[in-house]
C-alpha positions in Angstrom: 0.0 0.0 0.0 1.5 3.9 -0.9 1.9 5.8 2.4 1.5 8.6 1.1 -1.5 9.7 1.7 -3.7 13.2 1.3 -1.6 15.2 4.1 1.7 14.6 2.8 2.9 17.5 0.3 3.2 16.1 -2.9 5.6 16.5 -5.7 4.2 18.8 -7.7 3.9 21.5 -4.8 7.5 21.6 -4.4 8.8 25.1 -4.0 11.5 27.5 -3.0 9.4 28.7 -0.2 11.1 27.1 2.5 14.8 27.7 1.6 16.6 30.9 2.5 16.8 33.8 -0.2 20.2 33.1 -2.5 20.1 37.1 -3.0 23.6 37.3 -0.4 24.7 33.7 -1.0 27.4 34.5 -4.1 27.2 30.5 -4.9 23.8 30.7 -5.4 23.4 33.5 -7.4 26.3 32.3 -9.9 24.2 29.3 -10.0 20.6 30.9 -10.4 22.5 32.7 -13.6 23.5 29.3 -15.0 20.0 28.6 -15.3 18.8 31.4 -17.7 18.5 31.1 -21.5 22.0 33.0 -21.5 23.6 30.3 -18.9 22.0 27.7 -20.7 23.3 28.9 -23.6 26.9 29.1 -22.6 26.8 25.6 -20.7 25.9 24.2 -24.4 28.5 25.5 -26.1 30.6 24.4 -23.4 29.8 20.5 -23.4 33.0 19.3 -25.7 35.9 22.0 -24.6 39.1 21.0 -24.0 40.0 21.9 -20.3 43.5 22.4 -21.1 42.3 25.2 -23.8 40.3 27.0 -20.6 42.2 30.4 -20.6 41.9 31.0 -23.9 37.7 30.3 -23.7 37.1 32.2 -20.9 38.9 34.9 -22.7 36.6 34.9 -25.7 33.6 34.0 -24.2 34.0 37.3 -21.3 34.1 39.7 -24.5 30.4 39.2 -25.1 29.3 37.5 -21.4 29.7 38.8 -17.6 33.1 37.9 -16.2 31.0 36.0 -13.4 28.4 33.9 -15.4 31.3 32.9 -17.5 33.7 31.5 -14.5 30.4 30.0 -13.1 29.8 28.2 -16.6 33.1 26.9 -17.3 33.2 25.7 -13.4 30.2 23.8 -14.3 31.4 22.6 -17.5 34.5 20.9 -15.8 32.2 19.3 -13.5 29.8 17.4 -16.0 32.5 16.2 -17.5 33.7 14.9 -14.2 30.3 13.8 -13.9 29.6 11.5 -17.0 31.9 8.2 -14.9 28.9 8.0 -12.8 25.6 9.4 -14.9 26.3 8.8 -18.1 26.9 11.0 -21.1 23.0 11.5 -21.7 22.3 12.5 -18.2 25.5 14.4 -16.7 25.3 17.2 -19.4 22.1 17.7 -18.9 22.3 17.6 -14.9 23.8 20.7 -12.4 26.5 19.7 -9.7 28.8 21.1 -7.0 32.1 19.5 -6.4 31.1 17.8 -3.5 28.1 16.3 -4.9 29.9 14.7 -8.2 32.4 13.4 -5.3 29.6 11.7 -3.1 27.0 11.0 -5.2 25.8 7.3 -6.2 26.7 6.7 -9.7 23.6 5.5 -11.4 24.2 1.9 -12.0 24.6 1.1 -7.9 21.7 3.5 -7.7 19.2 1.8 -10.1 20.3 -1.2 -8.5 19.2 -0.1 -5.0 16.0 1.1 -6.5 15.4 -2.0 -8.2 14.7 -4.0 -4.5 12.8 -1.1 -3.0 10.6 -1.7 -6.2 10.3 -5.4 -6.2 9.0 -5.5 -2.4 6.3 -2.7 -3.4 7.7 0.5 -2.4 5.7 3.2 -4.1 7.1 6.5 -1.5 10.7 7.0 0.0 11.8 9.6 2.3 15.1 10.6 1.1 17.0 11.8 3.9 20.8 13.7 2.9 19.7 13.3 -0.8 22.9 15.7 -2.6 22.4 16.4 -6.0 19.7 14.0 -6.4 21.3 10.5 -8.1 19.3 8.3 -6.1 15.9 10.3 -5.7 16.5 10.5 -9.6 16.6 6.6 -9.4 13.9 5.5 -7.3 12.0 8.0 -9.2 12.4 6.2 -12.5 11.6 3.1 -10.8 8.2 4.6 -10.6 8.6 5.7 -6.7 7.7 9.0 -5.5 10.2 10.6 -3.2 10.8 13.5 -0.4 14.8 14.2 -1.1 15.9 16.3 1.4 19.0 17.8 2.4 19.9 20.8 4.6 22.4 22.4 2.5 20.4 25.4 0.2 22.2 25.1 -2.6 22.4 21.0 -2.7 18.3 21.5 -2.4 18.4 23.9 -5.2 20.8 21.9 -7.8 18.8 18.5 -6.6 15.2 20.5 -7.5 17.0 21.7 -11.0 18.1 18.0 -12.0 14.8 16.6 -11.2 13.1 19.5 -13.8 16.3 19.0 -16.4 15.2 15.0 -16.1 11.5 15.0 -16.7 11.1 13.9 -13.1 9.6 16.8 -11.2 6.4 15.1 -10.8 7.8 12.5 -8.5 10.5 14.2 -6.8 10.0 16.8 -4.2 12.8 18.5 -2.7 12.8 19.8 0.6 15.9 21.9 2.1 15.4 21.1 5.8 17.7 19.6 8.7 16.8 15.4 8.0 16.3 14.7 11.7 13.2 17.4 12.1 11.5 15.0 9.1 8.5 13.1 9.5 9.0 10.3 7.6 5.7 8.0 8.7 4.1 8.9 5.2 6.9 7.2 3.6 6.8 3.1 2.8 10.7 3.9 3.3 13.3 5.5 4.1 16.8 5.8 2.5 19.3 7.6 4.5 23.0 8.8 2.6 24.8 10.3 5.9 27.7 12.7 4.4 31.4 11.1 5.0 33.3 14.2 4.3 34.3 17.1 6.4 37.0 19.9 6.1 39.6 17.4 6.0 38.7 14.8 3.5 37.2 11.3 4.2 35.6 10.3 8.0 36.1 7.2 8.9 34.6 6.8 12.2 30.7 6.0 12.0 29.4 8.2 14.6 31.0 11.1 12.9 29.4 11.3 9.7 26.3 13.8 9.5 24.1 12.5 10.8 25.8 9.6 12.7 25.5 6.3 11.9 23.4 5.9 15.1 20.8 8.3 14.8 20.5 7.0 10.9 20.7 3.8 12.1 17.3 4.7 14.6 15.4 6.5 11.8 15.5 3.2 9.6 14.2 1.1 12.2 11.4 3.0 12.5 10.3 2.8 8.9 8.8 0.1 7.7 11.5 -0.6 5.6 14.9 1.2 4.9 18.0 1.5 3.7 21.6 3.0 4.9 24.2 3.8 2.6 27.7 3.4 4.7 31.5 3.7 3.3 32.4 -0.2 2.1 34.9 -0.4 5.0 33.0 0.2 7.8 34.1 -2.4 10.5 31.6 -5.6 10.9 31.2 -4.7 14.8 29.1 -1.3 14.1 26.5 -2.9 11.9 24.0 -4.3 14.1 22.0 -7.7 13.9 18.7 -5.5 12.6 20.0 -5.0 9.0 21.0 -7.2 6.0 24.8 -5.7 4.7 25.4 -5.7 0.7 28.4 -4.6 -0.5 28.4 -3.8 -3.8 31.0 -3.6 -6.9 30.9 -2.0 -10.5 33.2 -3.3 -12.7 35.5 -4.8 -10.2 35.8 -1.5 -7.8 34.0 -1.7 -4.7 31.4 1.5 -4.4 29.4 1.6 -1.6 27.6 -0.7 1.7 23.8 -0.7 2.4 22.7 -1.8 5.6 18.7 -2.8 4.5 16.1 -2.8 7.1 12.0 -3.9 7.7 10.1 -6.4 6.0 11.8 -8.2 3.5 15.6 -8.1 3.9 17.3 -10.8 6.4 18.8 -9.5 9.4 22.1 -10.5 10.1 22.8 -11.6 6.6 25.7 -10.5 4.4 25.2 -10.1 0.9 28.0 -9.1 -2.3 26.6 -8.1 -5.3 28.1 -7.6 -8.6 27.1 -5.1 -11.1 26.6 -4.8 -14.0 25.7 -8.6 -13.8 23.7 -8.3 -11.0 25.1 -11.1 -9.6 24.6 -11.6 -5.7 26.2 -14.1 -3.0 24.7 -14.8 0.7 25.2 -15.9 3.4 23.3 -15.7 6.2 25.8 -15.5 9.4 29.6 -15.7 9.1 30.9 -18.7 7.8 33.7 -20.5 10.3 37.7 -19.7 9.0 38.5 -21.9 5.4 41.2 -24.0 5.6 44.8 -22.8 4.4 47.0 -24.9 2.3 49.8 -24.7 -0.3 49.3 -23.2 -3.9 47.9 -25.7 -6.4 47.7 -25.2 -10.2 44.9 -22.6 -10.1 44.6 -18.9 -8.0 41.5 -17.4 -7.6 41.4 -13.8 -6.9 37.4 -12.8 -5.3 36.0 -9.8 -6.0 36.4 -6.5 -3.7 32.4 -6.7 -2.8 33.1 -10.9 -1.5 35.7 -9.8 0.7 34.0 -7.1 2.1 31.4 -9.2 3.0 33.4 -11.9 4.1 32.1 -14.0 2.1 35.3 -15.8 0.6 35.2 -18.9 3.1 31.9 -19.4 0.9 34.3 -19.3 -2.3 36.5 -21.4 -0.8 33.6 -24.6 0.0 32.4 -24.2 -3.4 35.1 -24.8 -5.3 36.8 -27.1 -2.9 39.8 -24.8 -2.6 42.1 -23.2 0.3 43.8 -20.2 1.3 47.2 -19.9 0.5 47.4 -17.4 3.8 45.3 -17.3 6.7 45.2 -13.7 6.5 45.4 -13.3 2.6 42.0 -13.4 0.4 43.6 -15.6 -2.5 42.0 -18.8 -3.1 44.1 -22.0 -4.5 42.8 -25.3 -5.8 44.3 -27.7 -7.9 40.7 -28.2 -10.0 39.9 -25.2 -12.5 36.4 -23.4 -10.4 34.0 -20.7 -12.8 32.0 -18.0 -11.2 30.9 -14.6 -11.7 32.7 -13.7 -7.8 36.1 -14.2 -8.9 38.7 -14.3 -11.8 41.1 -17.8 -12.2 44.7 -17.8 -13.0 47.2 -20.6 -14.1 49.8 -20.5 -11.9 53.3 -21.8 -13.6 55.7 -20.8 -11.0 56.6 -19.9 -7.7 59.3 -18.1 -5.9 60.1 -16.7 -2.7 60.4 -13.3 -2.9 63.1 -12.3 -5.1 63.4 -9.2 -7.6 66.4 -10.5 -9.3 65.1 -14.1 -9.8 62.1 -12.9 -11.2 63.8 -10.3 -13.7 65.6 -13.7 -14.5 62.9 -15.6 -15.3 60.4 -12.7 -17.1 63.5 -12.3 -19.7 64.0 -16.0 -20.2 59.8 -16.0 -20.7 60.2 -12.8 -23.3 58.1 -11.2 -20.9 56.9 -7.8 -22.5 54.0 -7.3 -20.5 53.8 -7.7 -16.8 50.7 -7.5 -15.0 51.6 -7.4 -10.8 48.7 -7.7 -8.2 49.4 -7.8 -4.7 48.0 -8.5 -0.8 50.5 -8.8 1.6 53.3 -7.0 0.3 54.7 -3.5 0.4 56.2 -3.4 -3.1 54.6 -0.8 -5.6 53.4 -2.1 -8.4 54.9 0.5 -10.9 58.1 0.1 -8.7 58.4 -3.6 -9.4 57.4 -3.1 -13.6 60.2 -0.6 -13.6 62.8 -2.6 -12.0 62.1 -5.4 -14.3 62.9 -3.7 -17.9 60.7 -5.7 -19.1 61.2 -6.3 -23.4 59.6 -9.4 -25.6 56.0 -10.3 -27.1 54.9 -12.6 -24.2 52.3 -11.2 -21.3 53.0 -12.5 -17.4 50.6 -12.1 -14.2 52.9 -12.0 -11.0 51.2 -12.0 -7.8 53.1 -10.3 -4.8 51.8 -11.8 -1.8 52.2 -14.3 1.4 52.2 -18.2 1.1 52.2 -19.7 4.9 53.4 -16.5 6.5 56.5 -16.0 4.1 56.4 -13.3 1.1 55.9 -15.0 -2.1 55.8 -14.2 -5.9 53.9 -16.5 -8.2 53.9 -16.1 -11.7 50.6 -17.4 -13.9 48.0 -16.5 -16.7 44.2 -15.6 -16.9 42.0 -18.5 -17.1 40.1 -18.1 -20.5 
């Protein structure tokens, strides 16, 4: 059933009304000019430039445009183009950002995923609670799910309201620009909650001091009837509590972002990785107990970022009847080649103890032109190592820098496939 019902404000009412007036805020006025037919203008003809030609547009463009509108433009400019990694060509030139919100926000495809399960267990209304620039009202909102975005920040509110008119999606999102814990978010059928993670001095790593904390966030979802909490993918196991399922999820091989899930649904307690663009997702539903640790057969698996996270590579380990080669390294071995979407196979051909000039040795007797080098465990740079090596013939090498039984270790292999 849609909570919203008759007394909640809806979409279409959204208004300016309950922000504060830009007219002394200098940010918002350079981005109230972007949005007139001349800053719309000069944002077009800004879509392709070449950043490194920027002096010499900026001179030609303030001959016929204010000195201002034109710094706010080309500012702008440099951020779509930041932007399109996470939105998309289509989207991020048509879209309005501020540094910090093409830093933090949720790149579309982890978004859509997210607003994918809200959809598929009926939700029809979210509140969304720290919303930025809008990425993931703008994804729950083409999932057909009206949302409250809020966020406390004027000018946030006033770039999330603009994206929601540039994208068609007005008439689902309404944007609020209000503190997040003075919300009443019992109208909602959920509640997503995207505490910031940033302060004056980069990335926050503890919990409680993101704003909000992870605490009070943490309250507001349990009081919805469902919810979800987006957390930094290395937030220790110990501060997510037994209430909420924990996904981790990767894009192309790069761990994004956790959600702690919450309400009816979603199993508490569970641990989840999920791989995108596949989709694919592994569970478990409690930790699994420590997989055994062995020597290094013919074949190394490497798990994705998003199964370690989760701690989900003793589940790896059962299915393909493998080992660790370390107890504290995330490198499964068997001596049976194992498919899966959660990890990518090697050959292994040799292996060394540690040792730079043995392994110049062998590369240049294997006309080794080519060197790929991953590494856990060990302290050597990668770039370090591929220098060192002067590496020269047609052949292509995987060296793994890492621990075998405690000692450091090199082995030396091939992709599977």
């Amino acid at each position: 059933m849609d909570r919203v019902n008759a007394s909640t404000p809806s979409a279409s009412s959204a208004s300016q009304a309950d922000d504060p007036s830009p007219a002394d805020d200098p940010a918002r006025a350079a981005f109230a000019a972007l949005r007139t037919p001349e800053g719309e203008h000069l944002l077009a003809e800004l879509r392709d430039h070449d950043p490194a030609q920027e002096l010499a547009t900026a001179t030609r463009l303030r001959r016929t445009h204010p000195a201002e509108l034109v710094s706010a433009a080309l500012g702008q400019a440099r951020l779509r183009q930041r932007a399109v990694a996470k939105f998309g060509a289509g989207d991020a030139y048509r879209m309005y950002f501020t540094p910090n919100g093409v830093e933090q926000a949720t790149r579309t495809s982890v978004a859509t995923h997210r607003a994918a399960r809200f959809a598929a267990l009926g939700v029809r209304s979210v509140a969304d609670l720290c919303c930025g620039i809008g990425g993931d009202a703008i994804a729950l909102a083409r999932a057909g799910i009206a949302v409250l975005a809020v966020d406390r920040d004027p000018l946030t509110a006033e770039v999330a309201r603009a994206n929601a008119e540039a994208l068609g999606l007005a008439d689902l999102i309404e944007v609020r620009c209000a503190d997040v814990t003075e919300i009443d978010t019992s109208p909602y059928d959920a509640v997503f909650v995207d505490p910031s993670r940033r302060g004056g001095r980069g990335r926050i790593f503890d919990p409680e001091a993101y704003s909000p904390p992870l605490s009070w966030a943490t309250a507001a979802a349990l009081k919805a009837p469902r919810a979800a909490l987006k957390i930094a993918p290395g937030v220790p196991h110990e501060a997510i509590g037994p209430e909420a399922e924990a996904e981790w999820i990767s894009d192309g091989g790069d761990v994004k972002e956790a959600v702690l899930w919450y309400g009816e649904g979603f199993a508490p307690g569970a641990f989840r990785a999920t791989l995108l663009p596949s989709g694919a997702t592994l569970t478990a539903p409690a930790p699994l107990p420590a997989p055994p640790v062995g020597p290094v057969g013919r074949y190394l698996y490497e798990p994705d970022g998003a199964v370690i996270r989760a701690h989900l590579v003793a589940d790896l380990v059962e299915r393909c009847g493998g080992r660790l080669v370390d107890e504290t390294i995330a490198y499964v071995t068997s001596d049976v080649p194992y498919s899966s979407p959660y990890i990518s196979g090697y050959e292994i051909t040799d292996q060394l103890p540690f040792n730079m000039k043995k392994l110049k040795a062998l590369l240049r007797e294997r006309q080794v032109g080519v060197l790929t080098v991953k590494k856990r465990g060990s302290a050597v740079e990668p770039e370090e190592l591929r220098r060192r090596m002067k590496l020269s013939g047609p052949n292509a090498a995987t060296v793994f820098l890492t621990r075998v039984a405690g000692a450091p270790t090199m082995l030396i292999g091939h992709p599977l496939g």
